[in-house]
Legacy VTK file of the C-alpha trace (Angstrom):
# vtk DataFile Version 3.0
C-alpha trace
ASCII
DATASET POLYDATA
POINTS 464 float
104.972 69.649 91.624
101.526 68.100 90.765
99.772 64.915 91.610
96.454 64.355 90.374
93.995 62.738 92.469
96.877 62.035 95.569
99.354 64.717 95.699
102.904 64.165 96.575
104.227 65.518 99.627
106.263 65.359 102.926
106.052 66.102 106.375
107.607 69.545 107.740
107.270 69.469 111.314
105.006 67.502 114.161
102.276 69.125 115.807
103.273 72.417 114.273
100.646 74.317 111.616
103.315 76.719 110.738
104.440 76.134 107.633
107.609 78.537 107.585
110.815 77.369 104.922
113.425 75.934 107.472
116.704 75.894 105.631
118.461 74.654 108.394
116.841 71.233 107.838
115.535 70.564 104.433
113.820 72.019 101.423
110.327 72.563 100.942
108.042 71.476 98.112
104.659 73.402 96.833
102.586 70.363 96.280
99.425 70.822 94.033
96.261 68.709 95.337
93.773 67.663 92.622
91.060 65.970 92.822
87.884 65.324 90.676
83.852 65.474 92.974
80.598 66.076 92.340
79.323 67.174 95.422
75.690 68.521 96.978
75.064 72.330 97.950
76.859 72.883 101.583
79.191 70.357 101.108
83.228 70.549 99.846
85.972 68.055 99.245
88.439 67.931 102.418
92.194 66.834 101.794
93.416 64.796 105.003
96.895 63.323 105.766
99.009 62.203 108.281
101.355 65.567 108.028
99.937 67.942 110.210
100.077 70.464 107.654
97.522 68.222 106.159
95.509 67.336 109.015
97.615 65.290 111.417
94.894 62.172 110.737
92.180 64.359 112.770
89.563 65.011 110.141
88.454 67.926 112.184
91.656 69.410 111.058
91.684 68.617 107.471
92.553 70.767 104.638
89.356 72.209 102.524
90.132 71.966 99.022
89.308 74.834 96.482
86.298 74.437 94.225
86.627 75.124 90.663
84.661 74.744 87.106
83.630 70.499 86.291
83.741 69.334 89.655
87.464 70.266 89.928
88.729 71.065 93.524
92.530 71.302 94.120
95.464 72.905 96.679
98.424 73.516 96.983
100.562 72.462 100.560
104.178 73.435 101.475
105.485 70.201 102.612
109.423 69.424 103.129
111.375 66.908 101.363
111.768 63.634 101.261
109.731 61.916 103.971
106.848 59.662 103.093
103.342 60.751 104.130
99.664 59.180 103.299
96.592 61.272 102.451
92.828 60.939 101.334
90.175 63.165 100.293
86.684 63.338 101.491
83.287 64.778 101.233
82.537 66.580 104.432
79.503 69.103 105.229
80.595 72.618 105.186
78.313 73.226 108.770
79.882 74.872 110.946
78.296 72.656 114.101
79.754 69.780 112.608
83.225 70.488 111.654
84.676 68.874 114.703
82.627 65.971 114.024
84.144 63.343 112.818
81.482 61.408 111.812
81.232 64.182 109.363
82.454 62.660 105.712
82.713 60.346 103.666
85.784 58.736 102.120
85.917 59.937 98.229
88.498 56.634 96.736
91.357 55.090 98.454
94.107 56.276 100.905
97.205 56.897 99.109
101.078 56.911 100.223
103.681 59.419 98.493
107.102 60.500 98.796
108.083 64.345 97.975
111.335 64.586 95.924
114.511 65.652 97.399
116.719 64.676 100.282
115.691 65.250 104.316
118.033 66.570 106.871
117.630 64.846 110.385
118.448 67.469 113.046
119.826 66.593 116.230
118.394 67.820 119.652
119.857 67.535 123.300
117.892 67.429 125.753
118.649 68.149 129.758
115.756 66.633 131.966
115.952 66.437 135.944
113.998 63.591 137.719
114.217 61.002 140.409
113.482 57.726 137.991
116.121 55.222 138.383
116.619 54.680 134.169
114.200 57.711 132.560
113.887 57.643 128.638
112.873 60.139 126.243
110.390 59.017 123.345
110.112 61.192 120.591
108.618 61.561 116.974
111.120 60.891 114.414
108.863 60.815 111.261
104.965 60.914 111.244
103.873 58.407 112.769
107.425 56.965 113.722
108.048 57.317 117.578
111.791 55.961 119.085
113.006 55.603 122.442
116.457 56.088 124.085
117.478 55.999 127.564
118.970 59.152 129.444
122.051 59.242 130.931
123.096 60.671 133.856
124.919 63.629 134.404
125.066 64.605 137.611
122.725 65.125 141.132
119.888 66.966 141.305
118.377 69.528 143.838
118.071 66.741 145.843
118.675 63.203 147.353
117.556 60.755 145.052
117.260 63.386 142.088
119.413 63.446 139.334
120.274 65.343 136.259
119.739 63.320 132.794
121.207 63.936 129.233
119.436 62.403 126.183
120.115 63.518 122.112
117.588 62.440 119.039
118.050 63.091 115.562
114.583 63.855 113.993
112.726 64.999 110.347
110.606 66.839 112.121
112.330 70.417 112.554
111.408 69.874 115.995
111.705 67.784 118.963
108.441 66.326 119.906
108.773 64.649 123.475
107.787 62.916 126.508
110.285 61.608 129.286
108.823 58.027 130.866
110.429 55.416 133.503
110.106 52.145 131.428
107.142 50.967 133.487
104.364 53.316 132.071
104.641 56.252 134.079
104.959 59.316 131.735
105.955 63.095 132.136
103.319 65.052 129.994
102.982 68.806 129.866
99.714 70.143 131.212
97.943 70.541 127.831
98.190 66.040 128.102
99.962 66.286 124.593
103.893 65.950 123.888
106.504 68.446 124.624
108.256 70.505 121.760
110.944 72.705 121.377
112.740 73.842 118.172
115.968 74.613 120.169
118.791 72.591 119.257
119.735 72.227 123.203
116.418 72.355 126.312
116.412 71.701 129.175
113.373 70.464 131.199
112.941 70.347 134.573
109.313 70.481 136.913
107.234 70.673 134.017
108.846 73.662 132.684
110.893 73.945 129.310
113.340 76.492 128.068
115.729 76.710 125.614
119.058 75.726 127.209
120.328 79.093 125.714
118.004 80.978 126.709
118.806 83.201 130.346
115.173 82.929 132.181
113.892 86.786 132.876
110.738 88.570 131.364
109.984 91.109 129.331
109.196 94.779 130.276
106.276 96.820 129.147
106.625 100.786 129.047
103.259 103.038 128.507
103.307 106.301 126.528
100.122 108.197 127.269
98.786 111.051 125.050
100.777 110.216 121.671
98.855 112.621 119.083
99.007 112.104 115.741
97.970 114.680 113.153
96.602 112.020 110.377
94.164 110.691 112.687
93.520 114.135 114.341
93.248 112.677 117.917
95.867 111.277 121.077
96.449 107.743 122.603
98.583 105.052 124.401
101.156 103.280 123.206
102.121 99.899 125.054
105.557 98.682 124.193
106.733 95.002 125.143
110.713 94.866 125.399
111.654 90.783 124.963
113.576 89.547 127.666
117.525 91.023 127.039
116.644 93.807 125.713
118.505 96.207 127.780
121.979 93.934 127.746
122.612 92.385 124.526
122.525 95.074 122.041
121.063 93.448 119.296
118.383 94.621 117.073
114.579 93.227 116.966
111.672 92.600 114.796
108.688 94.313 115.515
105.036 93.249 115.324
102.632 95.835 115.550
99.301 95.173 117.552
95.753 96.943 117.412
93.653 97.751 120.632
96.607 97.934 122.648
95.025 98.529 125.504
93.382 95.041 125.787
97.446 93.196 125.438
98.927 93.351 128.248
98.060 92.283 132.192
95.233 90.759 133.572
93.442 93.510 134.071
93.262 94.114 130.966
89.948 94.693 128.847
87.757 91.840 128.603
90.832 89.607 130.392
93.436 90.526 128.046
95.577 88.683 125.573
98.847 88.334 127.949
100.814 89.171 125.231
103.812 89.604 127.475
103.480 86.265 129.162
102.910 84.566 125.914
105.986 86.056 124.424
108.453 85.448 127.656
106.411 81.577 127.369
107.637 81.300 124.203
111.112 83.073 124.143
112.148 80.783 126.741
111.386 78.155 125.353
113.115 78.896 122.276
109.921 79.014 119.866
109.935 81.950 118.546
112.686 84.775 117.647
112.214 87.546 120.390
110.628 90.638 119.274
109.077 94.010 120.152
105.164 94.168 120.433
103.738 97.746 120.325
100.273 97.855 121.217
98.464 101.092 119.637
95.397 101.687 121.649
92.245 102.124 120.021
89.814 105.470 120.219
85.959 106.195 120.480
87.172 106.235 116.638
87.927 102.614 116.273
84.993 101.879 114.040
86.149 104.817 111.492
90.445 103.490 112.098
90.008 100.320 111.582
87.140 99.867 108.593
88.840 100.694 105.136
87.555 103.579 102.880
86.077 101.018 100.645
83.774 100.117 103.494
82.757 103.425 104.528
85.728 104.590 106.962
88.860 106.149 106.891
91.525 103.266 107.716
93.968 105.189 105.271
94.235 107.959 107.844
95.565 105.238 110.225
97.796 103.851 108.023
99.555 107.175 107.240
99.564 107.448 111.626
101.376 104.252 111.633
104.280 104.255 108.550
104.306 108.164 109.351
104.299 108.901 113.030
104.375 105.876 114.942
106.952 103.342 113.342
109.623 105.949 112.387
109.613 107.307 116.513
109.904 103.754 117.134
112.987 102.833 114.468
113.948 106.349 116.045
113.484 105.333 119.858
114.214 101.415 120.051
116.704 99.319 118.586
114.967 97.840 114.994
115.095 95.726 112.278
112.946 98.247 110.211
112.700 96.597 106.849
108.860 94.978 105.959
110.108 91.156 106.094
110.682 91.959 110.025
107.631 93.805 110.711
104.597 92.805 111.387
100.803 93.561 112.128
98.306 92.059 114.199
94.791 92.072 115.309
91.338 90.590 115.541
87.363 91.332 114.819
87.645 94.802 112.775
91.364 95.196 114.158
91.833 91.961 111.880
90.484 93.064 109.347
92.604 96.454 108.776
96.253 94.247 109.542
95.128 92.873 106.016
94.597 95.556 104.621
97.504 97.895 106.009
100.120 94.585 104.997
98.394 94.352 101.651
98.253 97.954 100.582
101.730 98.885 101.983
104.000 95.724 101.651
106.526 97.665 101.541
105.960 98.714 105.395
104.722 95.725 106.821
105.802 91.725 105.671
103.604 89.568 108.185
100.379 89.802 109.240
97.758 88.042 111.411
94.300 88.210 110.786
92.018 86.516 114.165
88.600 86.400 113.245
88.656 88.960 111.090
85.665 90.977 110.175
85.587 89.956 106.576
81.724 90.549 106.345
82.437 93.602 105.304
83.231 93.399 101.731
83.952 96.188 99.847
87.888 95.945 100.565
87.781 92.349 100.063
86.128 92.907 96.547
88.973 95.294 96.091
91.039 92.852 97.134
89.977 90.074 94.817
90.654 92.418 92.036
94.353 93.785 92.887
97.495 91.613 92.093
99.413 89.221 94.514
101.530 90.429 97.025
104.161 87.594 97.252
106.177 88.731 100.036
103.884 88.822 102.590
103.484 86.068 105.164
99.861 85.750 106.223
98.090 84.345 109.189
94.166 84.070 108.579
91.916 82.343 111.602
88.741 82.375 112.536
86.049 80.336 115.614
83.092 78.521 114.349
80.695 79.382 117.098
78.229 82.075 117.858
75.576 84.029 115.671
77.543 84.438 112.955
80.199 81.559 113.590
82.632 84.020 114.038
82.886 84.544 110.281
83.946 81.287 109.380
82.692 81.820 105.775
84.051 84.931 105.172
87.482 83.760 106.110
87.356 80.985 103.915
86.546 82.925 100.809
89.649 85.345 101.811
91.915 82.596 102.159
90.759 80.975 98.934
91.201 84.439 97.594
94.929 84.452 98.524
95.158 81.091 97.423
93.778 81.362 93.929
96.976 84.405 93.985
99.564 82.090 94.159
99.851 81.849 98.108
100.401 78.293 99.580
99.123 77.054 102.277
101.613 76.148 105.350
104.231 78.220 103.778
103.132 81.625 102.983
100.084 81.461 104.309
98.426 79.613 107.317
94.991 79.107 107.928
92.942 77.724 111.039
89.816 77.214 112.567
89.509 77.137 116.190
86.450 74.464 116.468
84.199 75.673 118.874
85.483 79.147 119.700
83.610 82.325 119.681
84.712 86.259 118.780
86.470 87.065 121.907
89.673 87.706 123.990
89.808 84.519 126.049
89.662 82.640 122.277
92.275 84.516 120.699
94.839 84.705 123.836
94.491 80.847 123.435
95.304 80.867 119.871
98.410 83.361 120.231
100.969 81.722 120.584
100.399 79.855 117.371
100.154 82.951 115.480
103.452 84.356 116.920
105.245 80.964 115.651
104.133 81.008 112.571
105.297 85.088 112.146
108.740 85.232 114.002
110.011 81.307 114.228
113.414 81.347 115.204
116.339 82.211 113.549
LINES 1 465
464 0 1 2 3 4 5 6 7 8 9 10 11 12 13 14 15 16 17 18 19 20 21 22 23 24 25 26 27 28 29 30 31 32 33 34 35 36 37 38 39 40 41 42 43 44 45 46 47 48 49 50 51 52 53 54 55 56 57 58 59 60 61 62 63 64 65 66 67 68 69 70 71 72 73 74 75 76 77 78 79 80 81 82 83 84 85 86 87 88 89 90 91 92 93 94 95 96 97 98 99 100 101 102 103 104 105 106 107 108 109 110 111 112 113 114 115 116 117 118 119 120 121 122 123 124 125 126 127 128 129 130 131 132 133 134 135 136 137 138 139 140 141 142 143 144 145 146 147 148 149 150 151 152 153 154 155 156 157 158 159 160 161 162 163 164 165 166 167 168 169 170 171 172 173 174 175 176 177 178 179 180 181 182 183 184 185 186 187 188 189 190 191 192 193 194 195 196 197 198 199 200 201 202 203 204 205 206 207 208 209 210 211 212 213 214 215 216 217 218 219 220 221 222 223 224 225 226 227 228 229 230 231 232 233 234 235 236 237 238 239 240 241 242 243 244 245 246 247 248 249 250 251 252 253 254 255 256 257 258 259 260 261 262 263 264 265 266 267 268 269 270 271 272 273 274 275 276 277 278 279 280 281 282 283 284 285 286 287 288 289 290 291 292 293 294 295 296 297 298 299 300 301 302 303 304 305 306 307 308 309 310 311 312 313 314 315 316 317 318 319 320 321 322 323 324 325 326 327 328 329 330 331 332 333 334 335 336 337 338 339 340 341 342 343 344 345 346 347 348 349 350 351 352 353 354 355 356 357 358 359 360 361 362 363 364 365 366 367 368 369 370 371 372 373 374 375 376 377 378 379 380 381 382 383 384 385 386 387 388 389 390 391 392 393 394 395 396 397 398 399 400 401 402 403 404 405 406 407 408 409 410 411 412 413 414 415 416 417 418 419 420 421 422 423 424 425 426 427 428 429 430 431 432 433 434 435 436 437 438 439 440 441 442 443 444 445 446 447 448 449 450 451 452 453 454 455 456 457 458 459 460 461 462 463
């Protein structure tokens, strides 16, 4: 659907830039952004709203629009049905330095209100919470902008004299429950990162801070090392790191996999330049019922990383890696571990160069891999992105694209965006099959991607 000059959309889910179709809840809409500019060199039209998959209201996090011929610039958002939503457009400079500004633009015509087409499906959520307040009640976000109270009630005694065990269920359009427990009086229970709580389970529990899924057993994941795994495509022998989600060796089920470059920067905090914490993350997130668990193997990189993970187009030999991976590497693990092998559940991973060739190995060999992140990925390089520009749309792959805006080269900010208008101008949508972010502020390094994790591994395996 199309609306000229305002768009018509819906909100999918609060304080999540995900994007991914949700049956259980509600359908999802492509809306088409259009909107006519004349603008000055350095400068592009910005779509904001109060979705977050259109900004959230934070013009830092608007929605850059794609330029075409006249003046034209225009997008197309996966929003869900049937809530109402407001947007605007605006002029905003393109510098990186003052992205995060938000004295930076200028309002191009009136706010506008919309409604997307179609029916949504309130979900229900209970939620367990343990606390010594007389009368606690939970506050949530039932529509944008839309926040309800209702008072807990009790279920039983705490840990504790004086501590008791509370019981509260909401109904809310936003696929998720977004959260904070408070007294009545003005004292509030935030999380540590001062914004709500959220959880996607149907049933949490929350207790010291600390959320889970209430059907989810606490326990972490295992990692296992394989040293000196040789591989006759790339004519040389590494480690493999290989995360096992919590329940792995009880329940018998089968996993998605998500394959990871420079392995031996993942896991531990000794890790390489302070590692990732991939395992934390995931346990983090299994727990708390955001994400479907799944198997991480980390493939260590070699003194020939350069040649690995630049494609031929470029000058390397990133086909030799690919044959080392759909080859060697995933069939021993389909062979070793218990797998979902098909391409829509496996993925690849990885930033700077390692970035770079996820694209490429998902885009060349859909048929292998179905999601991929990209985290500031070395899109300088362009003689695989030309070839990209020129091959057709892959339209079952689910993308993640990122990127910093800080240091030398603002951690390729520019480059990004002319991928992800690439994929766009192929029929991709953005916060469906493709996501896109930048991380105001942050540089090309580990401590910048570990932070941005965990929204890259909700947006490739949200759960079932």
């Amino acid at each position: 659907m199309t609306g000229r000059g305002t768009g018509r959309s819906a909100f999918l889910l609060f304080g999540l830039l995900l994007g991914l179709p949700l049956p259980l809840w509600g359908e999802e809409v492509p809306v088409r952004f259009e909107h006519v500019q004349r603008t000055r060199w350095g400068e592009s039209v910005y779509l904001l709203g109060d979705a977050p998959q259109l900004g959230g209201g934070d013009l830092a996090r608007a929605r850059r629009m794609v330029p075409g011929a006249n003046g034209r610039w225009e997008l197309t958002v996966s929003l869900p049905a049937g809530l109402r939503y407001r947007h605007s457009f605006w002029v905003r400079s393109n510098d990186p330095d003052r992205l995060a500004d938000p004295s930076n633009g200028v309002l191009a015509g009136a706010e506008r209100s919309d409604v997307v087409p179609g029916a949504a499906v309130p979900r229900s959520h209970r939620l367990r919470y343990t606390s010594g307040w007389a009368a606690p009640r939970l506050r949530y976000l039932f529509a944008p902008g839309e926040a309800r109270d209702v008072f807990f009630r009790r279920i039983g005694p705490g840990r504790a004299p004086g501590e008791w065990r509370w019981e509260a269920e909401a109904s809310t359009l936003l696929g998720e429950l977004a959260f904070l427990p408070h007294d009545g009086t003005g004292s509030v229970d935030r999380p540590p990162d001062g914004g709500f709580y959220r959880t996607r389970a149907v049933s949490s529990e929350l207790e010291d801070g600390r959320l889970r899924a209430a059907s989810t057993a606490p326990g972490r994941g295992r990692v296992v090392r394989v040293d000196g795994w040789w591989s006759r495509h790339t004519g040389n022998a590494r480690s493999i790191f290989i995360y096992l989600p919590p329940g792995y060796d009880r329940d018998g089920r089968r996993y998605p996999v998500l394959y990871m470059h420079d392995g031996q920067n993942l896991f531990g905090p000794d890790a390489l330049f302070g590692g990732w914490r991939v395992g934390e993350t995931c346990d983090r997130l299994i727990a708390e019922g955001a994400i479907e668990p799944f198997i991480v193997v980390g493939v260590a990189n070699t003194p020939s990383r350069m040649q690995e993970y630049v494609p031929e187009a470029d000058g390397g030999e990133a086909s030799h890696y690919a044959r080392f991976l759909r080859e060697e590497l995933k069939p021993w693990i389909d062979r070793s571990l218990r797998t979902r092998p098909g391409a829509r559940d496996t993925g690849v991973c990885g930033s700077s160069l390692g970035g770079l060739v996820s694209l490429y190995l998902a885009w060349e060999h859909p048929d292998t891999f179905g999601r991929v992140a990209s985290l500031s990925g070395s899109f300088w390089l362009r003689g695989w992105v030309q070839a990209l520009e020129r091959s057709p749309a892959r339209p079952r792959l689910r993308i993640w694209l990122d990127s910093g805006s800080a240091g030398a080269s603002h951690d390729s900010l520019e480059d990004t965006f002319y991928v992800r208008d690439l994929l766009l101008r192929k029929g991709y949508v953005l916060a469906g099959s493709l996501e896109h972010e930048v991380d105001h502020g942050a540089g090309h390094s580990e401590p910048y991607w570990r932070a941005r994790l965990g929204r890259v591994f909700r947006f490739l395996f949200p759960p079932r």
